[in-house]
KEROTI-750805 format. One line per 10 residues: number of its first residue (from 1); their letters; for each residue z, y, x of C-alpha. Coordinates in pm, whole numbers. Layout:
N
NUM) A) Z:Y:X; ...
***
This chain:
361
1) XXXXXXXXXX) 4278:-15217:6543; 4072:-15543:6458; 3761:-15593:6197; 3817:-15867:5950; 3496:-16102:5895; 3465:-16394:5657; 3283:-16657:5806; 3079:-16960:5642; 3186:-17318:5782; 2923:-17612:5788
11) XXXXXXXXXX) 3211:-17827:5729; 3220:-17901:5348; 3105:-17554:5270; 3493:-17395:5359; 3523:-17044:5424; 3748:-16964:5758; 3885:-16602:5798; 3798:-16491:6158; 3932:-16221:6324; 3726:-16058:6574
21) XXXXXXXXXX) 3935:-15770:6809; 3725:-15468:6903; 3617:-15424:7215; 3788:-15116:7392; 3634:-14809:7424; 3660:-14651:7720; 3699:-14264:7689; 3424:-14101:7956; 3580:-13820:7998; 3948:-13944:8066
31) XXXXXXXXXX) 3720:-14176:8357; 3573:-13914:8502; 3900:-13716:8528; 4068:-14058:8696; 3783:-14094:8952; 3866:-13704:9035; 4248:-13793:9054; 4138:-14073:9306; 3941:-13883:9502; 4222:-13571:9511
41) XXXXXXXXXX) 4464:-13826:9632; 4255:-13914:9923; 4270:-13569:10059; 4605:-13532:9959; 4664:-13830:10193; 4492:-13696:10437; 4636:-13364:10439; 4968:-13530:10458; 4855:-13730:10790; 4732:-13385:10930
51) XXXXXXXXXX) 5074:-13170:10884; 5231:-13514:11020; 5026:-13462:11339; 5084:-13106:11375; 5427:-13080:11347; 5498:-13353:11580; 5236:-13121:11799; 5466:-12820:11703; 5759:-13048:11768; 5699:-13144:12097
61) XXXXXXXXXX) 5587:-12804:12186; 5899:-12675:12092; 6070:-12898:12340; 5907:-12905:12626; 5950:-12490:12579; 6326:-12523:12518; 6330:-12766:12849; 6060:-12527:13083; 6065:-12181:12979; 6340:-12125:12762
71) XXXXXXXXXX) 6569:-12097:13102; 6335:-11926:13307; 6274:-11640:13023; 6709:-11664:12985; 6731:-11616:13358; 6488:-11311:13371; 6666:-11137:13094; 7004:-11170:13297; 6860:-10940:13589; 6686:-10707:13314
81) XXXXXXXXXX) 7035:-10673:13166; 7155:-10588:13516; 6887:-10362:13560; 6989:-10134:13234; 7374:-10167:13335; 7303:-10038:13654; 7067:-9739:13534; 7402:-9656:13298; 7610:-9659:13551; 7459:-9427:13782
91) XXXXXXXXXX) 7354:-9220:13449; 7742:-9127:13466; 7844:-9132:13800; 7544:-8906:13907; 7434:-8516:13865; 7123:-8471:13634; 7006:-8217:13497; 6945:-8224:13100; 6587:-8310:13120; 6676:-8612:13316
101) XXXXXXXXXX) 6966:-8687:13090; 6744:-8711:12803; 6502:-8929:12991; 6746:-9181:13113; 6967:-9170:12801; 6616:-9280:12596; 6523:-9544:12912; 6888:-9709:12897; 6906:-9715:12474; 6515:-9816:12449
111) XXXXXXXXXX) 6586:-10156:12711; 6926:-10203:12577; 6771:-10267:12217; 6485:-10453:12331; 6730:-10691:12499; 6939:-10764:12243; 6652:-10936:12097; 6668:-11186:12376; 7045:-11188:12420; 7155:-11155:12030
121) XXXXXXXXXX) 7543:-11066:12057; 7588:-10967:12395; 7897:-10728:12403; 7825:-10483:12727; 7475:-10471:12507; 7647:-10409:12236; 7891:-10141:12407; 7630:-9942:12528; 7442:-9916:12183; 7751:-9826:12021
131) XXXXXXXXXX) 7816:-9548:12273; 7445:-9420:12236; 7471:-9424:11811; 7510:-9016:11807; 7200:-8935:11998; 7013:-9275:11841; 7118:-9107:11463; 6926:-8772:11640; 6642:-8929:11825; 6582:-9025:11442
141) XXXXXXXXXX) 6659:-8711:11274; 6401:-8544:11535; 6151:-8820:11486; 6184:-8718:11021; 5943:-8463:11047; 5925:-8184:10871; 5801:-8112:10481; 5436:-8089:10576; 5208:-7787:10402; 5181:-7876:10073
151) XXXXXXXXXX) 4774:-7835:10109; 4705:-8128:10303; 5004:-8315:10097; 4729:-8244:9858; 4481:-8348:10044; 4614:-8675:10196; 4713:-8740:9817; 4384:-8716:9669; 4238:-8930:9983; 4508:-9204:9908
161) XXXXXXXXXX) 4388:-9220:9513; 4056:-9177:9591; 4059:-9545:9803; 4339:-9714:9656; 4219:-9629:9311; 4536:-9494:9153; 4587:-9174:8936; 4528:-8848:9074; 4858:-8767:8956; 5005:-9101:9119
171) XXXXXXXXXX) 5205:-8851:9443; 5276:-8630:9207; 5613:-8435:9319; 5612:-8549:9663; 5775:-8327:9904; 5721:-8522:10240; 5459:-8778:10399; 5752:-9034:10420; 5821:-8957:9992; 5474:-9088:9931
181) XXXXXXXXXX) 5478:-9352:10174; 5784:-9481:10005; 5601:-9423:9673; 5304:-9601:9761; 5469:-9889:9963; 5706:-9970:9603; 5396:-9950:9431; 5249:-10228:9633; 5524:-10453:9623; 5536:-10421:9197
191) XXXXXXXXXX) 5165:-10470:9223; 5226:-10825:9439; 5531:-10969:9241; 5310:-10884:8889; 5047:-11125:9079; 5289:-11349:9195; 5466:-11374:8856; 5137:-11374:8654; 5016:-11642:8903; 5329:-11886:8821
201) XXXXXXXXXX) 5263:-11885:8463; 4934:-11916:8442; 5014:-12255:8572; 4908:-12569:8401; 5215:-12763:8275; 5241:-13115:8064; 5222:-12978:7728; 5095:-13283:7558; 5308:-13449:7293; 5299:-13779:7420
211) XXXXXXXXXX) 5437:-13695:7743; 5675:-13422:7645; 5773:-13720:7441; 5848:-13975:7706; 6018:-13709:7919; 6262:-13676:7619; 6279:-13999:7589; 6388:-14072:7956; 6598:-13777:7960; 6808:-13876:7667
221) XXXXXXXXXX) 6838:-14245:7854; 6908:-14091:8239; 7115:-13785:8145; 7411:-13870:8416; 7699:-13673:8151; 7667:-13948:7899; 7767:-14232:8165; 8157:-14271:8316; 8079:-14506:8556; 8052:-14290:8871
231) XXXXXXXXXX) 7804:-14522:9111; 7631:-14530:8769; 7624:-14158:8731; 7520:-14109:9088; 7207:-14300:9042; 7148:-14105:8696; 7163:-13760:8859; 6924:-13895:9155; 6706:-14007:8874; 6752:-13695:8653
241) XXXXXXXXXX) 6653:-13519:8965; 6319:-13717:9024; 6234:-13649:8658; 6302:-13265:8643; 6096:-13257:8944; 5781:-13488:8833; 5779:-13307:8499; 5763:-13005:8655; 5486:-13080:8879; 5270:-13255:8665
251) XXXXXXXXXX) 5344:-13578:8880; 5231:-13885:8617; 5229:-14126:8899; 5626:-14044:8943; 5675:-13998:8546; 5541:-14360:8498; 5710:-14538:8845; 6042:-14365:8687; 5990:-14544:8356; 5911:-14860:8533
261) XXXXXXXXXX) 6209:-14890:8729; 6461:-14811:8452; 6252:-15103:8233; 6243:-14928:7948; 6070:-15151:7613; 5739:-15009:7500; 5644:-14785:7758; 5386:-14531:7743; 5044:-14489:7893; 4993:-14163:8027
271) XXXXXXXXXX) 4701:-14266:8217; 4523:-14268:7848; 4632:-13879:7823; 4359:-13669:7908; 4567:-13288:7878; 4820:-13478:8109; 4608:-13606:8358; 4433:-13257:8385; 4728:-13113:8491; 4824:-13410:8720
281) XXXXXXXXXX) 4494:-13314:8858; 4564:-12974:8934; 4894:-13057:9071; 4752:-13300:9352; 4493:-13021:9430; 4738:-12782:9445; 4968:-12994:9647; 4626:-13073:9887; 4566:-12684:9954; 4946:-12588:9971
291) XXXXXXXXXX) 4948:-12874:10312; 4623:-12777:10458; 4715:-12421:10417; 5071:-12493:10647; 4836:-12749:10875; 4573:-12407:10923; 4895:-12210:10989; 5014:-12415:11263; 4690:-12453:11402; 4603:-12131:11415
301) XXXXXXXXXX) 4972:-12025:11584; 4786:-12268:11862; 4503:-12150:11891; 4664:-11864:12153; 4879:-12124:12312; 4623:-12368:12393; 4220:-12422:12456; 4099:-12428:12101; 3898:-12682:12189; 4191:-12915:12286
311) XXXXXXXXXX) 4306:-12838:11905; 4192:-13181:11796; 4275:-13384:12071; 4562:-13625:11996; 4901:-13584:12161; 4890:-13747:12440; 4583:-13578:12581; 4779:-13223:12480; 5107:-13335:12657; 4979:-13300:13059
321) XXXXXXXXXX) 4771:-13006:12919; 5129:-12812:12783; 5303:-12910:13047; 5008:-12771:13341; 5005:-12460:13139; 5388:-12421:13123; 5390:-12461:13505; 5197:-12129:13563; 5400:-11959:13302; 5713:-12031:13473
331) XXXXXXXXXX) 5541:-11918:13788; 5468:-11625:13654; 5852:-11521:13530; 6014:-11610:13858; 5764:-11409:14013; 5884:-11120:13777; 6217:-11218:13845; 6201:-11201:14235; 5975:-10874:14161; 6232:-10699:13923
341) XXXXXXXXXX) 6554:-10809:14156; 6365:-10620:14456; 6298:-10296:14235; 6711:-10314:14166; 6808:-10331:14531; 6567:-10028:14647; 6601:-9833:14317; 7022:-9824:14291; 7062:-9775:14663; 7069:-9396:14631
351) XXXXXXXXXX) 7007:-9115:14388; 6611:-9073:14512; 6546:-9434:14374; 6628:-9358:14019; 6418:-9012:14056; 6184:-9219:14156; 6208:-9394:13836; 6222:-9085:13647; 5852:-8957:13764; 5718:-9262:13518
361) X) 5885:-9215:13249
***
């Protein structure tokens, strides 16, 4: 928009036409809200540099565990596995009476499980399990207890209601403990995925016609069906991709690099939309908490691996430290190991071992 002026000349008393541009006016507010989006994306960055650090942390954690203990902890569960195999052996090849039965029927199923968390797949494992499902199915049965007196359902109703503020009526035809446990625990879950599904729409999107606009626009220019060339089409749907995704996220920065680098004439300036850069805004912050979140995750995970005061020492400071503590944890399992291999030779020497055994448990 320009202001037309007429102008006098001292030459000969003409009159000259002069054009005078105005002067842009910067909007304060879409400043302001720029400055913020500067400002966001400096502790984006440096949330980004942060989970960088601590997952090559995690990383080389992870490693030097796979290479230390990981073999140690395989070797000890090799003699606890021999330790359970022998216990079922002699369960069978021995006289016990029933109470011992039951106790070394519940020691042999009870290790057998716990092991196959540390040796997923292992088939005498596996055997065993299999040949203790029966009294597993009644350990279970024994462990459903039964309907309780329907005053202190009554009770332990109205206490529930009372805290969790729910209707009195909320238990209402619950026979068992386990009923309104069930009740309450599907309750909870609704309760979360209303939150979770309240929380996702609540979410600022681009809503603004002049950038709905340009994402049509780009759309109708990058949609890969409309090309037959297929390296051409490969580079659409990469680009199609990029666009969904930036949309979606409120990314302008990406929205405007993606117009740049398909040229297109006239482009817009979303950096002059103030709805739009609200919500790119909101995205970066979003983005920012969403990192430092997964960085306070990871540190905290470390926190009982580590001195948490070594927790912001750089790697190569926590390297010798890992490793030094690693040393006394492998110490510590071949210890167990030499332990545990001398409890196996005294216990399954003769039947007083294993009654031995049975006094503890």
């Amino acid at each position: 928009m320009a202001n037309l002026r007429i102008k006098n000349s001292n030459e000969e008393g003409a009159t000259v036409l002069v054009v005078i541009k105005n002067k842009k006016i910067n909007d304060p507010t879409i400043e302001k809200i720029k400055s913020k989006i500067k400002n966001a994306k400096r502790d984006l960055l440096k949330a980004q540099k942060d989970l960088t650090h601590w997952k090559s942390v995690s990383d080389m954690y992870g490693q030097l565990f796979r290479k230390h203990i990981k073999p140690e902890l395989e070797k000890l569960s090799k003699v606890r596995k021999s330790w359970v195999l022998q216990l079922y052996e002699a369960r069978h090849a021995m006289r016990w009476n029933k109470l011992e039965i039951e106790l070394l029927d519940e020691e042999i199923v009870s290790k057998a499980l716990d092991l196959l968390d540390d040796l997923p797949g292992d088939p005498e494992l596996e055997a065993i399990v299999e040949k203790y499902k029966d009294a597993l199915q009644s350990l279970a049965d024994e462990e459903d207890l039964d309907p309780l007196d329907q005053s202190f359902l009554e009770m332990l109703a109205q206490d529930i209601c009372s805290t969790s503020n729910l209707p009195k009526d909320f238990f209402k035809d619950c026979q068992s403990e386990k009923e309104m446990y069930d009740r309450y625990t599907q309750f909870m879950d609704d309760q979360e995925e209303t939150t979770r599904t309240e929380k996702q729409s609540s979410g600022k999107k681009f809503t603004s016609e002049v950038i709905k606009s340009l994402y049509r626009r780009l759309a109708s220019l990058l949609h890969p069906d409309k090309e037959t060339d297929p390296v051409l089409k490969q580079t659409k749907t990469e680009l199609m991709q990029r666009l969904n995704n930036a949309y979606r996220n409120n990314n302008i920065d990406e929205l405007m690099q993606i117009q740049k680098e398909i040229d297109i004439p006239n482009p817009t300036d979303l950096m002059s939309d103030l709805e739009g850069l609200t919500a790119n805004l909101n995205a970066i912050k979003k983005q920012r908490k969403d990192l430092t979140s997964e960085v306070n995750e990871i540190k905290k995970w470390f926190k009982t691996q580590i001195d948490p005061e070594l927790l912001d020492a750089d790697t190569k400071k926590l390297e010798p430290y890992i490793r030094n503590s690693f040393k006394g944890q492998i110490m510590g399992i071949k210890q167990e190991i030499t332990q545990l291999e001398s409890d196996i030779n005294y216990t399954f020497k003769d039947r007083k071992g294993i009654k031995n055994i049975l006094r503890y448990l």
